[in-house]
C-alpha positions as CSV (number, residue, x, y, z in Angstrom):
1,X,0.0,0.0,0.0
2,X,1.4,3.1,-1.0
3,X,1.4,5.8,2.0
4,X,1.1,9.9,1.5
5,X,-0.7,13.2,1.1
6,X,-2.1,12.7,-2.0
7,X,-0.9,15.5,-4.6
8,X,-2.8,18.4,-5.7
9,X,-2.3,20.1,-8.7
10,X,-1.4,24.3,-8.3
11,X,-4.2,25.7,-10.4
12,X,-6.9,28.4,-10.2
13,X,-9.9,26.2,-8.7
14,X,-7.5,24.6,-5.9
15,X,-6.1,28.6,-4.7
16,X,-9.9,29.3,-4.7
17,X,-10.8,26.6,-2.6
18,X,-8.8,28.3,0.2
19,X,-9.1,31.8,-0.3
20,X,-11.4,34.3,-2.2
21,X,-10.8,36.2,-5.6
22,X,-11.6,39.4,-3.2
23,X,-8.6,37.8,-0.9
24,X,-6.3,38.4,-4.1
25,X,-7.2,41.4,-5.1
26,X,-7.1,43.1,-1.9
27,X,-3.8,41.3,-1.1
28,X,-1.8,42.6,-4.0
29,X,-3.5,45.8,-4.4
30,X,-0.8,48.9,-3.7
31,X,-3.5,51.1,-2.4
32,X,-5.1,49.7,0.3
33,X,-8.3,52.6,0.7
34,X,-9.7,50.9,-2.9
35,X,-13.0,49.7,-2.5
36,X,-15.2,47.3,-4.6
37,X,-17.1,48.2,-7.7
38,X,-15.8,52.1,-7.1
39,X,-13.4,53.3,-9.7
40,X,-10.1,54.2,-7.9
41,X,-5.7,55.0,-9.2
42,X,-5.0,52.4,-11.8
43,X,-1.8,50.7,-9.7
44,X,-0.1,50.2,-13.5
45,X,0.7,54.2,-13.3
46,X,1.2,57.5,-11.6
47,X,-2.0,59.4,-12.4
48,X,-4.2,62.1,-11.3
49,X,-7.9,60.8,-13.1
50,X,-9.1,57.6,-11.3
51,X,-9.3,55.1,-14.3
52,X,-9.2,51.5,-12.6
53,X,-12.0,49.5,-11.2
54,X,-12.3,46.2,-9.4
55,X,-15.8,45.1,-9.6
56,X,-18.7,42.3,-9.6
57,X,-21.4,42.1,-11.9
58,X,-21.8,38.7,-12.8
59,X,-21.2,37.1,-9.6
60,X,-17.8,37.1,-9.9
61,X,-14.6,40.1,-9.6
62,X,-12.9,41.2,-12.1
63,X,-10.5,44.7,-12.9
64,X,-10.7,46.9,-15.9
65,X,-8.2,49.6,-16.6
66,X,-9.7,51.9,-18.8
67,X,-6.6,53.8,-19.7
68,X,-5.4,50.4,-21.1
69,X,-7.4,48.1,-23.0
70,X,-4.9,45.0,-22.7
71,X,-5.0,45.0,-18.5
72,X,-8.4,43.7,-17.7
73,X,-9.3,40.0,-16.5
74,X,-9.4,38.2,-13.2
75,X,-7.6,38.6,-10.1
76,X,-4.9,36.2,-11.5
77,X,-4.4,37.9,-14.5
78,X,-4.1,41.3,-12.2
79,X,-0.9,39.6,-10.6
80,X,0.3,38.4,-14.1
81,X,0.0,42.0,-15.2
82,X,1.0,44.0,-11.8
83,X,4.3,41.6,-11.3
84,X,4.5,41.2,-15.3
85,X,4.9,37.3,-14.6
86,X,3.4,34.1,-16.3
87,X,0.1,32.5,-15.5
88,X,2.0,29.6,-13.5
89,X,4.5,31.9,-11.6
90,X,1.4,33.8,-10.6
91,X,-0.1,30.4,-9.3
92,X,3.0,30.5,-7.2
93,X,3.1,33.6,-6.0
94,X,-0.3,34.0,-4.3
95,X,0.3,30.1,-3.5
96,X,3.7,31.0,-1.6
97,X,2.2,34.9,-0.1
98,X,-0.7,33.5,1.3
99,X,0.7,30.1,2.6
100,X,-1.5,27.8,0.8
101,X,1.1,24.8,0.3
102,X,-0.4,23.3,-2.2
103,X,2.7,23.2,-4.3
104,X,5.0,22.4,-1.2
105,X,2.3,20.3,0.4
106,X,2.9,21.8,3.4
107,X,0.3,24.2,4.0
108,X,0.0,26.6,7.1
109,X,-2.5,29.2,9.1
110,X,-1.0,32.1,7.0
111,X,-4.0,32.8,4.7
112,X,-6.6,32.2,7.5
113,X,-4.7,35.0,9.3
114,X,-4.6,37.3,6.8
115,X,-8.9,36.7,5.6
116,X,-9.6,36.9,9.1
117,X,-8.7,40.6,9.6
118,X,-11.3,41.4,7.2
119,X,-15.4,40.7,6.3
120,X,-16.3,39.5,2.9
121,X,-18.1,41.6,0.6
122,X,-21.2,40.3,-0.8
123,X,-21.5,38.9,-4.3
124,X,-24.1,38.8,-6.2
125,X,-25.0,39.6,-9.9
126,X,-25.1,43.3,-9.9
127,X,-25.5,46.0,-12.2
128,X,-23.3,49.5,-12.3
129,X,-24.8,52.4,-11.7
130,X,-23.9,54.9,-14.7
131,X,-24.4,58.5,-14.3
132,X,-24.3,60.9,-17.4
133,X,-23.8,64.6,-18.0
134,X,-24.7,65.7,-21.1
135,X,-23.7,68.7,-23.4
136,X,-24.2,70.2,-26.7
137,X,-22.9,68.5,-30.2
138,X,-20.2,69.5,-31.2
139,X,-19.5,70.4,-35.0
140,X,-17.1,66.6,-35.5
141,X,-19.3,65.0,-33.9
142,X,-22.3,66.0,-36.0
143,X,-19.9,65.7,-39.3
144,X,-19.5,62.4,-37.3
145,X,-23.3,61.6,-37.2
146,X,-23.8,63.3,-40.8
147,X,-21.2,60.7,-42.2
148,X,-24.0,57.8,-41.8
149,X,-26.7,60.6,-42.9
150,X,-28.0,61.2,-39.3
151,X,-29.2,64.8,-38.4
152,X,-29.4,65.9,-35.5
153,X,-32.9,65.8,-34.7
154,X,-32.0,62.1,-36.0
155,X,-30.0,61.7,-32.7
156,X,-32.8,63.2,-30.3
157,X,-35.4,60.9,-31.8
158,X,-32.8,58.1,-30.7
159,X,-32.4,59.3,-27.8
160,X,-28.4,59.8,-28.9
161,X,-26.7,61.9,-26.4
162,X,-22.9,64.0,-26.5
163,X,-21.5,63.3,-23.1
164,X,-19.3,65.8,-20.5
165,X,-19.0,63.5,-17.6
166,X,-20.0,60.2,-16.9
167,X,-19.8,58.7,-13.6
168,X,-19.6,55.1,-12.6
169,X,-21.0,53.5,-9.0
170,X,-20.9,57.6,-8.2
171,X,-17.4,57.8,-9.2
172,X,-16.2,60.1,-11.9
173,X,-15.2,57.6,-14.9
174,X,-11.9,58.3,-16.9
175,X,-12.8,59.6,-20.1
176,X,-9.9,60.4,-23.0
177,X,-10.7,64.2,-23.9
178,X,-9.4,64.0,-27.4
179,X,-11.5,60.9,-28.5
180,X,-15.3,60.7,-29.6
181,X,-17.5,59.8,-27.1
182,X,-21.7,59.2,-27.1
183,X,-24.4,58.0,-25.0
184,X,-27.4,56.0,-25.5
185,X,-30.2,56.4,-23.4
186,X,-32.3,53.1,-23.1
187,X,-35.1,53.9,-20.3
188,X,-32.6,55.0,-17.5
189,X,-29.9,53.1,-18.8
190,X,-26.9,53.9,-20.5
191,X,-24.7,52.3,-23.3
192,X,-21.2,54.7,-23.8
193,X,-20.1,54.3,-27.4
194,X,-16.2,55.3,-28.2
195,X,-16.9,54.8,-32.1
196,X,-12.8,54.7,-32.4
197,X,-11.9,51.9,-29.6
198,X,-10.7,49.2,-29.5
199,X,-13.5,45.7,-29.9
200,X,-13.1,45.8,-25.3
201,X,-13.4,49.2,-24.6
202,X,-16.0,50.2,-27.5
203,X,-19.3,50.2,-25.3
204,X,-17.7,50.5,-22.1
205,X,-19.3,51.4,-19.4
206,X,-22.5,50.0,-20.2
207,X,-25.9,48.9,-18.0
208,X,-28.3,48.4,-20.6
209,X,-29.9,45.2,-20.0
210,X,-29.0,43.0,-23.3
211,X,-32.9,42.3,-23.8
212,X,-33.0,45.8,-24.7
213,X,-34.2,46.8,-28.1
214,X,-34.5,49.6,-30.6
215,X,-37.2,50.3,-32.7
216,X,-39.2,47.9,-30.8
217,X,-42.4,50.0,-31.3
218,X,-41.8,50.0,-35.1
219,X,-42.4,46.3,-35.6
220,X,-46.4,46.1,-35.8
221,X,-48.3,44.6,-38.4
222,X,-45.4,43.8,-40.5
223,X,-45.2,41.6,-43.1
224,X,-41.2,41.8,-42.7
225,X,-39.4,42.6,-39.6
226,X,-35.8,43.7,-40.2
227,X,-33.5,43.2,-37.3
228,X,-30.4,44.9,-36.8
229,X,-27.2,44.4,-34.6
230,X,-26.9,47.9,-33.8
231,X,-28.4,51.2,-33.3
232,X,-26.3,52.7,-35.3
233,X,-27.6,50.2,-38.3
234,X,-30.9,50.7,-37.2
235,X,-30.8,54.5,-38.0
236,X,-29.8,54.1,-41.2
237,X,-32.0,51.1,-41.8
238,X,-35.1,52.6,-41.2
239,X,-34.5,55.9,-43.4
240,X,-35.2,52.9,-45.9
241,X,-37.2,50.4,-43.8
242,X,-39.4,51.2,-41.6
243,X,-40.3,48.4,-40.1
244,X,-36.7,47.8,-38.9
245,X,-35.4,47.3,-35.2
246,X,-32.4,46.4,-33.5
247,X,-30.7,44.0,-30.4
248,X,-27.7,45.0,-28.7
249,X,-25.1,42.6,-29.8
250,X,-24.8,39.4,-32.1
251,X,-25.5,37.2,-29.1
252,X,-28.5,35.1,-28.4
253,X,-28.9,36.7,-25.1
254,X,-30.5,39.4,-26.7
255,X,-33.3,36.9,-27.9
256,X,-35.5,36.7,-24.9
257,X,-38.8,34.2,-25.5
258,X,-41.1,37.7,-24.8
259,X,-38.3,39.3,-27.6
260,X,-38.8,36.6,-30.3
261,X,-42.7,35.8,-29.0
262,X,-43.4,40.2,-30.0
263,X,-41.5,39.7,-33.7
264,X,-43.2,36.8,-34.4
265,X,-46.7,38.0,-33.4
266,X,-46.2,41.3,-35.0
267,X,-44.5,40.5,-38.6
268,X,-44.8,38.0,-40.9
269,X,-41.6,37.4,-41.4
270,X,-38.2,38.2,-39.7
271,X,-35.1,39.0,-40.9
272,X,-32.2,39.0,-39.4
273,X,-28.8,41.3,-40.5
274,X,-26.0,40.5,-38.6
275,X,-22.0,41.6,-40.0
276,X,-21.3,39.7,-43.1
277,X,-17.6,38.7,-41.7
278,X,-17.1,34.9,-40.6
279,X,-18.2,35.7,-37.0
280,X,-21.2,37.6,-37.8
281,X,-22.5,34.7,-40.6
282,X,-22.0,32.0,-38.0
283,X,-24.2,33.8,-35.8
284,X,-26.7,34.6,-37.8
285,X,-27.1,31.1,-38.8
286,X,-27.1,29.9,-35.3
287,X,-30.0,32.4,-34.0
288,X,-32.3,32.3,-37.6
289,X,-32.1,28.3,-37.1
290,X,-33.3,28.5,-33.6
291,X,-36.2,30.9,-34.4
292,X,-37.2,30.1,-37.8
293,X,-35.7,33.2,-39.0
294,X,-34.4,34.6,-42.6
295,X,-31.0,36.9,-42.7
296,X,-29.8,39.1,-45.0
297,X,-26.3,40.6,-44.4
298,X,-24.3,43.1,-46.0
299,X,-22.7,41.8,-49.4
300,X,-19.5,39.8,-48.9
301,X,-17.7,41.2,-52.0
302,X,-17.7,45.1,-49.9
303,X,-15.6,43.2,-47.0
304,X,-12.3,43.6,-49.4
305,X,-13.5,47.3,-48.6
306,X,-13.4,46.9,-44.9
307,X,-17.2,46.9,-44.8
308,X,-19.5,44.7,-43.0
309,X,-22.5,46.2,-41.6
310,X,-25.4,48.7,-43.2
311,X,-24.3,52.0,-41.4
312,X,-20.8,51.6,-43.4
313,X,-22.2,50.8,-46.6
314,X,-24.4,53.8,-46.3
315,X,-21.3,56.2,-45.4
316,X,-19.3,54.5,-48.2
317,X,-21.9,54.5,-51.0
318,X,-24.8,55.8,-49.7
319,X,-28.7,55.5,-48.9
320,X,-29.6,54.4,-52.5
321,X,-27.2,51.1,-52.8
322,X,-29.2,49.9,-49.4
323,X,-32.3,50.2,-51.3
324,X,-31.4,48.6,-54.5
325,X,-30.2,45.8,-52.4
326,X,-33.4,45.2,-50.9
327,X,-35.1,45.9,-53.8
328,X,-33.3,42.8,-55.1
329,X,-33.8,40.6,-53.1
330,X,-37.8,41.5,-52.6
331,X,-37.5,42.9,-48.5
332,X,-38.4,46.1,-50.5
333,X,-41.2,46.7,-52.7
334,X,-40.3,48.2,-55.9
């Protein structure tokens, strides 16, 4: 018979069945006065502008630097990036700091000292609070708006907003002055939209809830319900279409049973228009199989032109090549 500890393997689930992501982020966090879902001094830099947050909204914690689009994750990724170390030497660092053992095998009281000195937040799904200050258009951002032939009593009717502050859990949220910045105002809720950012930081912060939807009250007594990505495709769509709407993202979140029961009961039939790249056709196929849905996408042969979705193809080559296009393939009366 063989004798011994067995051996247990140094990964994420054995740290956290010791000690809390909230234990490592509160461990390894330079400024100790940092509190949970308030945004607080990015520890990556000197600054001035709070622009870091360590938060829950899905049950679990994660950080978001947004000065810095590549340092976001979970608390071991934060050590990864604050100590600029591997995954694995990261294992070992919080498993050696906190006095787990698990790689030694020789645990001690370490961690239970150091949890013991403080409580445990709560944490539960949760949704930020996002506070907005608006302002007036300025002329690039209308020349912005005019680009995808969007007036600006187009952006009122949206409910599209130009933003001076926005603050997040109460907290004043960095924001880069020389960059384009919007806000989308979906019954209380807001949706920040940095048309220029990168895929992470593009709608961030954002508490709409993804059942949301645009044009909603446009879709009655249809016999064709066009569905949109975005609101920005839905603004241009329904210069053409009027019976067009819009979900927040590609996902199938966005397709609640009430969602899919209202476009069924209120058009005939419903098409979806997802991007026409690889990621966007893949979708599309997934979500019109599941409801009994048609798509229609953007042409392929405009993606060697860098454009996928309808608000780009009306910017490149205007209002009237939509048309034709649904003309052709009989959405559109002619």
């Amino acid at each position: 018979m063989i004798k011994g500890a067995k051996k247990v393997q140094l990964t994420k689930e054995t740290i956290l069945d010791k000690i809390s992501e909230y234990d490592v982020f509160r461990f390894y966090m330079p400024d100790k006065s940092w509190k949970l879902n308030q945004v607080t001094l990015s520890p990556f830099r000197q600054e001035r502008n709070p622009s870091f947050i360590v938060g829950n909204r899905k049950g679990c914690i994660s950080y978001i630097d947004f000065a810095d689009p590549n340092k976001r994750g979970d608390c071991f990724q934060f050590v990864e990036d604050l100590f600029n170390i591997s995954h694995h030497d990261a294992l070992k660092l919080i498993d050696k700091d906190f006095g787990l053992g698990i790689g030694s095998g020789k645990p001690t009281d370490e961690y239970k000292k150091i949890t013991a000195e403080y409580k445990q937040p709560e944490i539960t799904k949760r949704n930020s609070l996002i506070q907005v200050v608006t302002r007036k258009f300025t002329n690039t951002e209308l020349e912005y708006w005019n680009g995808y032939h969007q007036s600006l009593d187009d952006l009122r009717a949206n409910n599209v907003y130009a933003i001076k502050k926005v603050y997040l859990n109460k907290s004043l949220f960095y924001m880069n002055e020389t960059e384009l910045v919007f806000g989308y105002l979906y019954d209380g809720h807001w949706k920040i939209y940095r048309p220029f950012a990168d895929k992470k930081n593009k709608w961030v912060p954002n508490n709409v809830p993804i059942t949301a939807m645009d044009g909603k009250e446009d879709v009655q007594h249809c016999r064709i319900a066009f569905i949109n990505k975005s609101k920005k495709d839905y603004m241009v769509m329904k210069k053409i279409f009027s019976c067009s709407c819009a979900v927040q993202n590609e996902g199938i979140g966005c397709f609640s049973p009430e969602n899919v029961q209202y476009l069924k009961d209120n058009s005939d039939i419903q098409i979806l228009s997802f991007d026409s790249d690889v990621t966007g056709v893949q979708n599309s196929q997934q979500i019109t199989k599941l409801f009994d849905f048609e798509y229609a996408n953007v042409p392929r042969k405009y993606l060697k032109e860098g454009i996928k979705d309808w608000a780009d193809l009306a910017k490149a080559h205007g209002l009237q090549t939509i048309e034709s296009y649904l003309k052709q393939k009989g959405i559109l009366d002619e």
